[in-house]
N, C-alpha and C positions, 0 to 999 in steps of 0.2 A: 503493500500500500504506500509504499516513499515513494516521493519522485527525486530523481537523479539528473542530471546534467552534464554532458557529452561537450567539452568545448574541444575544436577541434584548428588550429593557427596552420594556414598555408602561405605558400608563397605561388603569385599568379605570372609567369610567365612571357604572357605576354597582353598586349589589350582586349581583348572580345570578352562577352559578356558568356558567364558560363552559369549550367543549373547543376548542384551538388548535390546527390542523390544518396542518403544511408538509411539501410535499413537492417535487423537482426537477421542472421544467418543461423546462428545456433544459441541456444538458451540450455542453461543447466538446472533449470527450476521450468515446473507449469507455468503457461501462459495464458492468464483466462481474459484477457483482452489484445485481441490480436491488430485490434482497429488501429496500433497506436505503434507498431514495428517500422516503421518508414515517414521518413521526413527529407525536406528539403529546404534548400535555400539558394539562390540566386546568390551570384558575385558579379559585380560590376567594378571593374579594377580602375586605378587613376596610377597611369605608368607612366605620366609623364616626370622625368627624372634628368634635372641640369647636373652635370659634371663641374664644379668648380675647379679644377686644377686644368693646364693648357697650356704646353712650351715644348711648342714646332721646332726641335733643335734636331731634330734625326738621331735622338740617343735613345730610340724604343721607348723612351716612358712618355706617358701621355702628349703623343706629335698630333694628335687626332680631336679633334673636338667634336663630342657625341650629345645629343640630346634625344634620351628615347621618347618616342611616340611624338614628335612635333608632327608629322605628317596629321595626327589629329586635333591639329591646332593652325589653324592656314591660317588667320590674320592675325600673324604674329612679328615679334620686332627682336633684335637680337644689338645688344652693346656687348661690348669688351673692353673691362679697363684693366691698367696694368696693375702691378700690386703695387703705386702709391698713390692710384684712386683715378688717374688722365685715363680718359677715353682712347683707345687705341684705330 
């Protein structure tokens, strides 16, 4: 007769909207309401994710400037200052 609580933390991969689907597969006690073995929940991710470090120097570490998911963001504007604050 308790009720319990299932929290369950993922990491989404990429943007699209996804449905999360659990339900009991196996019980080691009677189940006399079965109404209630499956639940769901919708994820709607927010990937957009700025990279602040950036120095195009050809030494392998961050020569790249990435910003995931702007493609889902078209009226957008992009500055770059250096690190003592001048616009680049």
């Amino acid at each position: 007769g308790a009720i319990q609580t299932l929290a369950i933390i993922v990491k989404v991969v990429d943007f699209k909207d996804y449905l999360n689907t659990a339900h009991l597969s196996k019980l080691d006690q009677i189940d006399t309401n079965t109404s209630n073995n499956q639940a769901s929940a919708t994820v709607a991710p927010n990937c957009l994710k700025i990279y602040n470090e950036f120095s195009p120097n050809d030494d392998g570490q961050n020569d790249y400037f990435y910003i995931d998911c702007i493609d889902q963001y078209p009226d957008n504007q992009l500055e770059i200052f250096n690190r003592w604050g001048n616009l680049v």
